[in-house]
Backbone as JSON Lines, residues from 0, in Angstrom:
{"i":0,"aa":"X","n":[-18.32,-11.09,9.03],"ca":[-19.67,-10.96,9.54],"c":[-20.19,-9.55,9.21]}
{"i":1,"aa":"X","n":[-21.34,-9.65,8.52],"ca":[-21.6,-8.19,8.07],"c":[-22.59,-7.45,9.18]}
{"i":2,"aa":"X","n":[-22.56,-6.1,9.27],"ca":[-22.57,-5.73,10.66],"c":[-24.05,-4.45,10.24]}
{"i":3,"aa":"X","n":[-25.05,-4.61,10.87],"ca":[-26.0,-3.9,10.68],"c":[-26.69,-2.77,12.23]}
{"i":4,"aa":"X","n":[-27.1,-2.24,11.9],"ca":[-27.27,-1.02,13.08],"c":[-28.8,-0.7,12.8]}
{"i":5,"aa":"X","n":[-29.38,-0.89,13.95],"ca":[-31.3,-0.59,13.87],"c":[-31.33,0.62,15.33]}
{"i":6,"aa":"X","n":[-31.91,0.92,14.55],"ca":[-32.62,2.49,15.42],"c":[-33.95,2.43,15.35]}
{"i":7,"aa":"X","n":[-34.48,2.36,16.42],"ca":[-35.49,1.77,16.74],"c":[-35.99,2.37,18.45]}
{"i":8,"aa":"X","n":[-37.1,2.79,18.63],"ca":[-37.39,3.61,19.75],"c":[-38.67,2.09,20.37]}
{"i":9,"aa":"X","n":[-39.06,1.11,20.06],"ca":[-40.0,0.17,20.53],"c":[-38.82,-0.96,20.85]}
{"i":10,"aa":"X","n":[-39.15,-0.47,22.64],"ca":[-37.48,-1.31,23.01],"c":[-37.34,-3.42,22.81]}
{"i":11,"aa":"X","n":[-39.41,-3.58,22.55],"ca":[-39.32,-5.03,22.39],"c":[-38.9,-4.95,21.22]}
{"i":12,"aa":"X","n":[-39.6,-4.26,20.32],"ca":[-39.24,-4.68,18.84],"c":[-37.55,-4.28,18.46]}
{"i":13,"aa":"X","n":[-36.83,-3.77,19.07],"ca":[-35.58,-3.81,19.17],"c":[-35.12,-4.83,19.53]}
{"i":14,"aa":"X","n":[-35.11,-5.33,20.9],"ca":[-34.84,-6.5,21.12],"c":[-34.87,-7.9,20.08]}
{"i":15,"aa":"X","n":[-36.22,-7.62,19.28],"ca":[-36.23,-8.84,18.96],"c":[-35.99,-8.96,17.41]}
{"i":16,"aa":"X","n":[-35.7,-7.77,16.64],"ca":[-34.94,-7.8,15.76],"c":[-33.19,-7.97,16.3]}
{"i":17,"aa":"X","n":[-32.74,-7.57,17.05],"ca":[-31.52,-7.65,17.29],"c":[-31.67,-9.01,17.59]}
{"i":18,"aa":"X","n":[-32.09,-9.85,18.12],"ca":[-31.97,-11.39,18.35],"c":[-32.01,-12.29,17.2]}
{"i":19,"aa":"X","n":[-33.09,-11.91,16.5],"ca":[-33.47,-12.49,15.2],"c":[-32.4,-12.15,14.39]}
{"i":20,"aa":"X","n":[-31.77,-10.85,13.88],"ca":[-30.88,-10.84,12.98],"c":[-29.1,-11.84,13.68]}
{"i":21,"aa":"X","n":[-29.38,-11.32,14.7],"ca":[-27.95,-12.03,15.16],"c":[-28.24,-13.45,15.01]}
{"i":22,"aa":"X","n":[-29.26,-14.36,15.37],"ca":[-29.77,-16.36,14.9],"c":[-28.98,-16.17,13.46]}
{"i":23,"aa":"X","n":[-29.36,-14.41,12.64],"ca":[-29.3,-15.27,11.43],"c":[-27.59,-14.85,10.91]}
{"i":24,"aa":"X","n":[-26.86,-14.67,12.27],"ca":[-25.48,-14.43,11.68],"c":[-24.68,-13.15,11.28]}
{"i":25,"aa":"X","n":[-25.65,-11.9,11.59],"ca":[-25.54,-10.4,11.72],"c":[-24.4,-10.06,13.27]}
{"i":26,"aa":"X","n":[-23.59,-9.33,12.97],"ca":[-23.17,-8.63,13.88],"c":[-24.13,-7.42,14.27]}
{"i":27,"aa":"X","n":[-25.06,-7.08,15.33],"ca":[-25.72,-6.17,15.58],"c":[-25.27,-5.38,16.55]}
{"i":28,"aa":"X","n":[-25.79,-4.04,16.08],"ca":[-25.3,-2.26,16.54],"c":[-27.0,-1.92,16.9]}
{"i":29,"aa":"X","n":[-27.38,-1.43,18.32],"ca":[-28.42,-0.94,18.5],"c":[-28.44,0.65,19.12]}
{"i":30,"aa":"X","n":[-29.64,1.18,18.64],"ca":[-29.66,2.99,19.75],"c":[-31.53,2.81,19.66]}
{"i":31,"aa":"X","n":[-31.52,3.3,20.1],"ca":[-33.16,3.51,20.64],"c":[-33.81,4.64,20.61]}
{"i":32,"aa":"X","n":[-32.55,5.97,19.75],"ca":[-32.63,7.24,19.71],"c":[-32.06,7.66,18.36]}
{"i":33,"aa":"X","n":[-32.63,8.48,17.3],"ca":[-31.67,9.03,16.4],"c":[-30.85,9.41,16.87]}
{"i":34,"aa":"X","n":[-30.29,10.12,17.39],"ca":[-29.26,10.97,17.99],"c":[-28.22,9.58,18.17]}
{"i":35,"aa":"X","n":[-28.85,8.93,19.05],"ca":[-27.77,7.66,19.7],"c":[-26.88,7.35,18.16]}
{"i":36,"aa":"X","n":[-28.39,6.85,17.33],"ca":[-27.64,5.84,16.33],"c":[-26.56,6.68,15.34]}
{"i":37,"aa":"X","n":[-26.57,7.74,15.38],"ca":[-25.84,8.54,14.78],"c":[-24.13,8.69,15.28]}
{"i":38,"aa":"X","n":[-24.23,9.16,16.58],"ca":[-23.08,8.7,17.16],"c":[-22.73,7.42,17.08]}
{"i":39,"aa":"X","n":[-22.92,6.46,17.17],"ca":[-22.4,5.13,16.72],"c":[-22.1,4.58,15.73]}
{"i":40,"aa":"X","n":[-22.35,5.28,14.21],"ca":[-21.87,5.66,13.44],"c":[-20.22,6.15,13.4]}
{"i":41,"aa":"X","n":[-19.94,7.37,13.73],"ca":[-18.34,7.34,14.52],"c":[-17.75,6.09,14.78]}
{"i":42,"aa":"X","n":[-18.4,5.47,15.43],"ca":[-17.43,3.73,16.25],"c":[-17.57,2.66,15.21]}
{"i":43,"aa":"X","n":[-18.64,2.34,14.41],"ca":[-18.81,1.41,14.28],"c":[-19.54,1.7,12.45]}
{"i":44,"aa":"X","n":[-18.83,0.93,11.29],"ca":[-19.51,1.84,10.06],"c":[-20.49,0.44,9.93]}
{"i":45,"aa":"X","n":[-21.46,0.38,9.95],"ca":[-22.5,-0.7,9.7],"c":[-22.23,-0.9,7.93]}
{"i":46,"aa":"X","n":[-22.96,-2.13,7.72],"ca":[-23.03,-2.75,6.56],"c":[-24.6,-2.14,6.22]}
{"i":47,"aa":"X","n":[-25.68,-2.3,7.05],"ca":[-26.88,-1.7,6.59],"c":[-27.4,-1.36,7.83]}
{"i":48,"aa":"X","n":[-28.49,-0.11,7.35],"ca":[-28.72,0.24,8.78],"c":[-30.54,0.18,8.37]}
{"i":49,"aa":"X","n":[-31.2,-0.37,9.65],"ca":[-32.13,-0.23,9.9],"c":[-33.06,0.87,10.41]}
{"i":50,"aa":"X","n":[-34.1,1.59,10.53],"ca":[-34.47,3.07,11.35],"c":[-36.16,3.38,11.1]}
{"i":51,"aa":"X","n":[-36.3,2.98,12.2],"ca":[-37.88,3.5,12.47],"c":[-38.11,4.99,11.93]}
{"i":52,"aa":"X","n":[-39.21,5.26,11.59],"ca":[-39.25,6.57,11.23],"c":[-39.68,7.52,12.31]}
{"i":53,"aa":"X","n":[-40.77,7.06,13.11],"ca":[-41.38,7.89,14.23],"c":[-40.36,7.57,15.42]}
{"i":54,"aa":"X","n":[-39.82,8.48,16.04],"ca":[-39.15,8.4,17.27],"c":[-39.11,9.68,17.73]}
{"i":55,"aa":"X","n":[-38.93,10.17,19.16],"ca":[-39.14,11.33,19.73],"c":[-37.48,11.01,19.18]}
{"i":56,"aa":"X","n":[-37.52,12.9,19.43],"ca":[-36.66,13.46,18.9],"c":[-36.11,13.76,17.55]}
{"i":57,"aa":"X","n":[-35.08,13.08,17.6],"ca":[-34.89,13.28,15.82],"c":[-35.64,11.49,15.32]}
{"i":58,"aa":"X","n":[-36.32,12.68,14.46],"ca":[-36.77,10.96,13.48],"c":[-36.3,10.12,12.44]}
{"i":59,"aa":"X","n":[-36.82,9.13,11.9],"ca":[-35.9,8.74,11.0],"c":[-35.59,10.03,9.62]}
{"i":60,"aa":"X","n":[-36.4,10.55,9.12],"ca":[-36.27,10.91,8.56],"c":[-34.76,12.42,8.42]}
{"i":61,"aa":"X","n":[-34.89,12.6,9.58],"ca":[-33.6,13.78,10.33],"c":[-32.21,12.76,10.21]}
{"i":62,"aa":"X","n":[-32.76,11.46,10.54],"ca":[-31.16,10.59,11.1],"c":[-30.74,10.36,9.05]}
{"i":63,"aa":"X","n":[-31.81,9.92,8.47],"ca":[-31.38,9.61,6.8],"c":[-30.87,11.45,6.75]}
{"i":64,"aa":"X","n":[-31.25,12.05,6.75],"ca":[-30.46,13.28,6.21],"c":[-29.24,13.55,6.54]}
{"i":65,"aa":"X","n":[-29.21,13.46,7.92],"ca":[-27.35,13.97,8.44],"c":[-26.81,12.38,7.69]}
{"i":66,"aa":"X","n":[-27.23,11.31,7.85],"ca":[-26.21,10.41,7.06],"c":[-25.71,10.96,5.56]}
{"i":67,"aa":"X","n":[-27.07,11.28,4.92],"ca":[-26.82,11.64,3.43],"c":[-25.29,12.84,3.25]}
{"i":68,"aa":"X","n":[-25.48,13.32,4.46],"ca":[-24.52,14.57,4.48],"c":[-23.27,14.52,3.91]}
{"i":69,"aa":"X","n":[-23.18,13.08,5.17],"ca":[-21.51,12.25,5.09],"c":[-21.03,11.4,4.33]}
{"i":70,"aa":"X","n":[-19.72,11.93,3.24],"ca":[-19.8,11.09,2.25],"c":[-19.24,9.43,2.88]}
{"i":71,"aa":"X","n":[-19.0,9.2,4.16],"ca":[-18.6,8.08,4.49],"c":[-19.85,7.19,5.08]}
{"i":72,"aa":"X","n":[-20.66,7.47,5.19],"ca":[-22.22,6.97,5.55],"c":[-23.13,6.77,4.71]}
{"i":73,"aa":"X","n":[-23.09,7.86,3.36],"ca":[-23.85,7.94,2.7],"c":[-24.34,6.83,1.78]}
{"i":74,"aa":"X","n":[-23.57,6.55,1.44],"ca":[-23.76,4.35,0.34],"c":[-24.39,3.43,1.03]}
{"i":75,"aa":"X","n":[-24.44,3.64,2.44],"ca":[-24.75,2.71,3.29],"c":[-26.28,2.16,2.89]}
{"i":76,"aa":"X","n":[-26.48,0.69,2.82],"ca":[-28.1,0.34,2.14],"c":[-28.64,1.07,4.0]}
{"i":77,"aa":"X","n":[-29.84,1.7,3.59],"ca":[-30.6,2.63,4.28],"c":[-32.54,1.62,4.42]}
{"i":78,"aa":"X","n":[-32.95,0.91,5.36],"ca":[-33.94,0.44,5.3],"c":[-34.87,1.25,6.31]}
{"i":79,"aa":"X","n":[-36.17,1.96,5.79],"ca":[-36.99,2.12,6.73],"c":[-37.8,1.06,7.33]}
{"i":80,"aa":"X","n":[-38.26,1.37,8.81],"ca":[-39.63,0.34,8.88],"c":[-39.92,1.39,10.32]}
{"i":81,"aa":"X","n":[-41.89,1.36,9.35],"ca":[-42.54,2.23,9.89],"c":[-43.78,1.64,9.63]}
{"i":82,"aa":"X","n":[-44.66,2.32,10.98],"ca":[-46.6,1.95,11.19],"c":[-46.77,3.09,10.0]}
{"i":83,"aa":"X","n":[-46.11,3.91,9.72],"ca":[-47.23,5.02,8.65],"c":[-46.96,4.36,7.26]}
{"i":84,"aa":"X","n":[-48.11,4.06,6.75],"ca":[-47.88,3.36,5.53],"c":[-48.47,4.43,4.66]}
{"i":85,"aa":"X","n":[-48.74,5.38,4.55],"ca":[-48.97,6.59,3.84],"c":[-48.42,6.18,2.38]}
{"i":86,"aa":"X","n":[-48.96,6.42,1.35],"ca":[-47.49,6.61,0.22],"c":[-46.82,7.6,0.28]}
{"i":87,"aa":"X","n":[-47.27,8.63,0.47],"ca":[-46.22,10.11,0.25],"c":[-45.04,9.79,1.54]}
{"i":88,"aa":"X","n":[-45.91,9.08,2.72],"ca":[-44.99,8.71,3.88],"c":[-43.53,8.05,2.48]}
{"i":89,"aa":"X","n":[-43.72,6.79,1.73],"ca":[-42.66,6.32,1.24],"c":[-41.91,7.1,-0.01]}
{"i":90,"aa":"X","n":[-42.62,8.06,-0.14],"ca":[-42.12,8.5,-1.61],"c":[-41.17,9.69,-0.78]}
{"i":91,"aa":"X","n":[-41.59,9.91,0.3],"ca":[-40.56,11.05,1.2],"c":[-39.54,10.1,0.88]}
{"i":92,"aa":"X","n":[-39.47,9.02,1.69],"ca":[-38.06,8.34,2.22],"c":[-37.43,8.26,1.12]}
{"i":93,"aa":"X","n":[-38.26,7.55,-0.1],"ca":[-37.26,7.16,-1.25],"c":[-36.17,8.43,-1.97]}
{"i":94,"aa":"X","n":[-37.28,9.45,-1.6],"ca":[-36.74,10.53,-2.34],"c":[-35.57,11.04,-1.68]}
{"i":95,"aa":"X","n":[-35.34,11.02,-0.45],"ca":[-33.94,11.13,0.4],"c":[-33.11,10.29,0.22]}
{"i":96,"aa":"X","n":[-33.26,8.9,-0.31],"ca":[-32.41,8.58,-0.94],"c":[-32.28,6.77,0.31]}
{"i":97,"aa":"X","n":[-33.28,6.59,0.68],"ca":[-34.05,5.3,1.44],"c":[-33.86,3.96,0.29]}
{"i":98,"aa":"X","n":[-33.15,3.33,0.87],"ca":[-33.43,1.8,-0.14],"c":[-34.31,1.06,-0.56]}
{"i":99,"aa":"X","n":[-34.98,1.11,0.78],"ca":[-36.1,0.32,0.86],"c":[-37.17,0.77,2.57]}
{"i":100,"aa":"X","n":[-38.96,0.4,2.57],"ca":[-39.52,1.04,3.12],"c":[-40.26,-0.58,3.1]}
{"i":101,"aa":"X","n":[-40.22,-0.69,5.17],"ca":[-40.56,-1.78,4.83],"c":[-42.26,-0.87,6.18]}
{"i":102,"aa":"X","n":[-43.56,-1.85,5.96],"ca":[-44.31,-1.4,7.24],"c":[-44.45,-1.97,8.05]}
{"i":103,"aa":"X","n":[-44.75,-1.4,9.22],"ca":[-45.04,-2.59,10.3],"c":[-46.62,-2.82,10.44]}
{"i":104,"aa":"X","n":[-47.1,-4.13,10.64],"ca":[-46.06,-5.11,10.76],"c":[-45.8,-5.81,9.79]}
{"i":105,"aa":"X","n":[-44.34,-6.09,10.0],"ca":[-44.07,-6.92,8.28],"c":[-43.33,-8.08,8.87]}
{"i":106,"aa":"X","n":[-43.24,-9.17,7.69],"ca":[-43.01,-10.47,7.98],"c":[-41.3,-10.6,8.49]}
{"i":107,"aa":"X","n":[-40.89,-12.06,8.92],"ca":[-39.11,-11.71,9.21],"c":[-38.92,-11.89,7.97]}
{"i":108,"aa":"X","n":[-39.18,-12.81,7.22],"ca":[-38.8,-13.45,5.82],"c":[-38.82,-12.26,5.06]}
{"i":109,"aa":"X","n":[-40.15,-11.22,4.94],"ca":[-39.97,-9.73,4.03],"c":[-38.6,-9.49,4.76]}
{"i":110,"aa":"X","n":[-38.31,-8.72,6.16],"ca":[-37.1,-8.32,6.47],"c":[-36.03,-8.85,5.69]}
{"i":111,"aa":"X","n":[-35.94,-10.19,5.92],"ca":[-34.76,-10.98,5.72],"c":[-34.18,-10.88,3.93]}
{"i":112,"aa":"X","n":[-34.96,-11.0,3.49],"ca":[-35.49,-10.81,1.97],"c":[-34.82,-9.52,1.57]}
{"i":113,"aa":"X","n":[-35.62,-8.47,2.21],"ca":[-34.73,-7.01,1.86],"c":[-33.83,-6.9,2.35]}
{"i":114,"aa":"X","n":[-32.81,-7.54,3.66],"ca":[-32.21,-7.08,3.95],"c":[-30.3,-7.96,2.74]}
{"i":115,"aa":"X","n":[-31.34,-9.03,2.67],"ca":[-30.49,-9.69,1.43],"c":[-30.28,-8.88,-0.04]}
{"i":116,"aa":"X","n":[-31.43,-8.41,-0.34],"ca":[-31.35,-7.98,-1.58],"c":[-30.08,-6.79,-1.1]}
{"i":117,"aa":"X","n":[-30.41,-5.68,-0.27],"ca":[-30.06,-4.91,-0.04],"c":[-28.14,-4.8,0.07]}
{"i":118,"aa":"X","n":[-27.72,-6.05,0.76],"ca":[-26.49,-6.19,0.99],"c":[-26.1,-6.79,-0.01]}
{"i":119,"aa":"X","n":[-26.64,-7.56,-1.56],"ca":[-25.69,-7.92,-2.22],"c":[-25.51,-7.06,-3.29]}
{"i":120,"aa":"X","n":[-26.32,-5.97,-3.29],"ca":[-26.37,-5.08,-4.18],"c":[-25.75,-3.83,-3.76]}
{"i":121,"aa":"X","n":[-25.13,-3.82,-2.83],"ca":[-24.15,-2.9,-2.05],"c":[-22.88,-3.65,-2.53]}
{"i":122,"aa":"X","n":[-22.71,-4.59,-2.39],"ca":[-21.78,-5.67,-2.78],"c":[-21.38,-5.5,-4.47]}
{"i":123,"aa":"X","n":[-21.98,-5.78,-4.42],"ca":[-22.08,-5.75,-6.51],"c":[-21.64,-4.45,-6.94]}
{"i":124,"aa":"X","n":[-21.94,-3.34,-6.53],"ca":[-21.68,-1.86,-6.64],"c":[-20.08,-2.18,-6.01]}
{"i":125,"aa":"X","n":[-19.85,-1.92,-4.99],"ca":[-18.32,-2.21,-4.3],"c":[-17.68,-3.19,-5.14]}
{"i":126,"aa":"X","n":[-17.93,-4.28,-5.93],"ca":[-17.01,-4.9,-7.18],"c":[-17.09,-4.21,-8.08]}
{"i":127,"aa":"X","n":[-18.01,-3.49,-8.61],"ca":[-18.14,-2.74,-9.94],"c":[-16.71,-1.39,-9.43]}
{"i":128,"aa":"X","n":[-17.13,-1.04,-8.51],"ca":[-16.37,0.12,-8.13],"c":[-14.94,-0.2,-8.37]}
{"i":129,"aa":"X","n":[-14.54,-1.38,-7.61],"ca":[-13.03,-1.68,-7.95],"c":[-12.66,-2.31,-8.53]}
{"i":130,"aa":"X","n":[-13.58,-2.41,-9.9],"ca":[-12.99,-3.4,-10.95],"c":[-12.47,-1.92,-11.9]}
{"i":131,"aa":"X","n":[-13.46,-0.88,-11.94],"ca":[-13.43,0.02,-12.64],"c":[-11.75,0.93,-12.4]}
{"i":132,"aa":"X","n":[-11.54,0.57,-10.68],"ca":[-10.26,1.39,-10.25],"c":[-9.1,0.51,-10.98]}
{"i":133,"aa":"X","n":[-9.38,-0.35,-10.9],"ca":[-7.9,-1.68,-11.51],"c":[-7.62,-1.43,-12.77]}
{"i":134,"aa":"X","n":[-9.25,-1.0,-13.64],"ca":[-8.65,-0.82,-14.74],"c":[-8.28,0.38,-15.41]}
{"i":135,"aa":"X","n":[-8.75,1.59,-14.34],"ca":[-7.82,2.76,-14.64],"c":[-6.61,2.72,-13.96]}
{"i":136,"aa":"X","n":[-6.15,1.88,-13.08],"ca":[-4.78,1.78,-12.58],"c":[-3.66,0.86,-13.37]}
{"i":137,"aa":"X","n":[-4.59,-0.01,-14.1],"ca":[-3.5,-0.52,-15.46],"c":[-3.36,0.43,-16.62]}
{"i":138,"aa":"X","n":[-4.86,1.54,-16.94],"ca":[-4.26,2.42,-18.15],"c":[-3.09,3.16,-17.67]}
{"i":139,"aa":"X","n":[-3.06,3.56,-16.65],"ca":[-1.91,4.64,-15.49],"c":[-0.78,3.91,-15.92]}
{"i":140,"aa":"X","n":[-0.9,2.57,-15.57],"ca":[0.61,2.0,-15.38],"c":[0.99,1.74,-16.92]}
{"i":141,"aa":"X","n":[0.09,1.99,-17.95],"ca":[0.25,1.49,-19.01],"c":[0.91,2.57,-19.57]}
{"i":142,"aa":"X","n":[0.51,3.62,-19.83],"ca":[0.96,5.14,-19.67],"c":[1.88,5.32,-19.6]}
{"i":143,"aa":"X","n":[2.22,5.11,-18.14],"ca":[3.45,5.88,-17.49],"c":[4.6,4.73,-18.1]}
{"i":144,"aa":"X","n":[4.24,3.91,-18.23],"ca":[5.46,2.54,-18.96],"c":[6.13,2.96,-20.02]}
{"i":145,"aa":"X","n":[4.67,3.24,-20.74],"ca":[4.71,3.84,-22.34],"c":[5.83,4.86,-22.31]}
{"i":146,"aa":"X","n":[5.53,6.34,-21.39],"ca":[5.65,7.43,-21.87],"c":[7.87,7.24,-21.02]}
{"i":147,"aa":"X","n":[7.94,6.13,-20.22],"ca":[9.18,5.9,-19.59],"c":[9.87,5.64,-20.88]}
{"i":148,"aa":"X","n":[9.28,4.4,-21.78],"ca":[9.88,3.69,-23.01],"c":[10.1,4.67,-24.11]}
{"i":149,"aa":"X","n":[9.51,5.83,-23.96],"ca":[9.8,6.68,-25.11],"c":[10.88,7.27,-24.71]}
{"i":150,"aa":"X","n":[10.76,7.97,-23.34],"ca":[12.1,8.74,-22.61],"c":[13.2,8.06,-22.59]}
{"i":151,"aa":"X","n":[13.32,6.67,-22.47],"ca":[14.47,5.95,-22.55],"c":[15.1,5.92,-24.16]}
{"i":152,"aa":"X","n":[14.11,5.82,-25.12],"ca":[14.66,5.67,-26.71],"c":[15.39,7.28,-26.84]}
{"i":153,"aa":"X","n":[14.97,8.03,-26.27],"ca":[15.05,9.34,-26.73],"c":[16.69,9.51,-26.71]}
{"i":154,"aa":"X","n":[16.65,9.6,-24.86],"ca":[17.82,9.35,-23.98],"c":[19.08,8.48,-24.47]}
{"i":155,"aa":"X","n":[18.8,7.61,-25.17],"ca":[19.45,6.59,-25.53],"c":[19.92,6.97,-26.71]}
{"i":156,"aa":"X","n":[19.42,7.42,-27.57],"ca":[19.62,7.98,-29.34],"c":[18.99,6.95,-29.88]}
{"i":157,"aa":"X","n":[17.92,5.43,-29.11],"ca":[17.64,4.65,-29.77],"c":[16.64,4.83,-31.14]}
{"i":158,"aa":"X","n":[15.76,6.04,-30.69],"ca":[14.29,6.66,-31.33],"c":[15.17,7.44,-32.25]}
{"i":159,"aa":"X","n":[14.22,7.21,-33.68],"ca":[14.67,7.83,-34.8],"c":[13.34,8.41,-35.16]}
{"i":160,"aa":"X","n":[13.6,9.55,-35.97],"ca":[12.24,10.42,-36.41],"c":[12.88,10.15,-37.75]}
């Protein structure tokens, strides 16, 4: 069950994304505070995280930075959703390094939509990643086989120059 975390200071619209994503089979992580959702981070590593941008205190934009910090947070697909539909409002987020910028109000199906794209392309990256490790872990083993089979001919008097 892939596990998503929304930070979100509009305690209905919290609610009712956390209901809606869980119908659709989400393990859901909620804070109602940057600060909160940050610490919960520590407990719990989400699959994607959701984050209003306007919230007293730290905003979204403060909570995407300390994530960016951590290289164990940092990959995480990152979705805004925010009333400021500004562009420079989105060209901030993207430029911190935001997946996607959704506004309110936006449809569930848009949500649902990005939040799909978002997780299989986190996905796809995480196979690319460890297809790439397997096959530097067969040149390694290929290597080290190699460079054993020479030490053994050597050892042996089998290897002739």
């Amino acid at each position: 069950m892939k596990k998503i975390l929304i930070i979100e200071d509009d305690k209905n619209l919290l609610e009712s994304l956390s209901d809606v994503l869980k119908d659709e089979g989400f393990e859901i992580f909620t804070a109602s505070r940057g600060d909160v959702g940050l610490d919960l981070l520590n407990v719990v590593v989400p699959d994607l995280i959701i984050c209003d941008v306007m919230m007293p205190g730290m905003d979204g934009y403060e909570v995407l930075g300390e994530i960016s910090k951590n290289e164990t947070f940092a990959t995480i697909p990152f979705i805004f959703l925010t009333a400021r539909n500004e562009r420079n409002d989105q060209r901030k987020a993207m430029d911190m390094g935001a997946d996607d910028f959704l506004n309110k109000p936006f449809s569930l199906d848009e949500l649902l939509t990005t939040i799909d794209i978002r997780l299989k392309k986190r996905e796809k990256a995480k196979h690319a990643s460890e297809e790439k490790i397997k096959n530097i872990t067969k040149s390694i083993s290929f290597l080290c086989l190699m460079s054993l089979t020479h030490r053994f001919q050597v050892l042996s008097g089998s290897l002739r120059y």
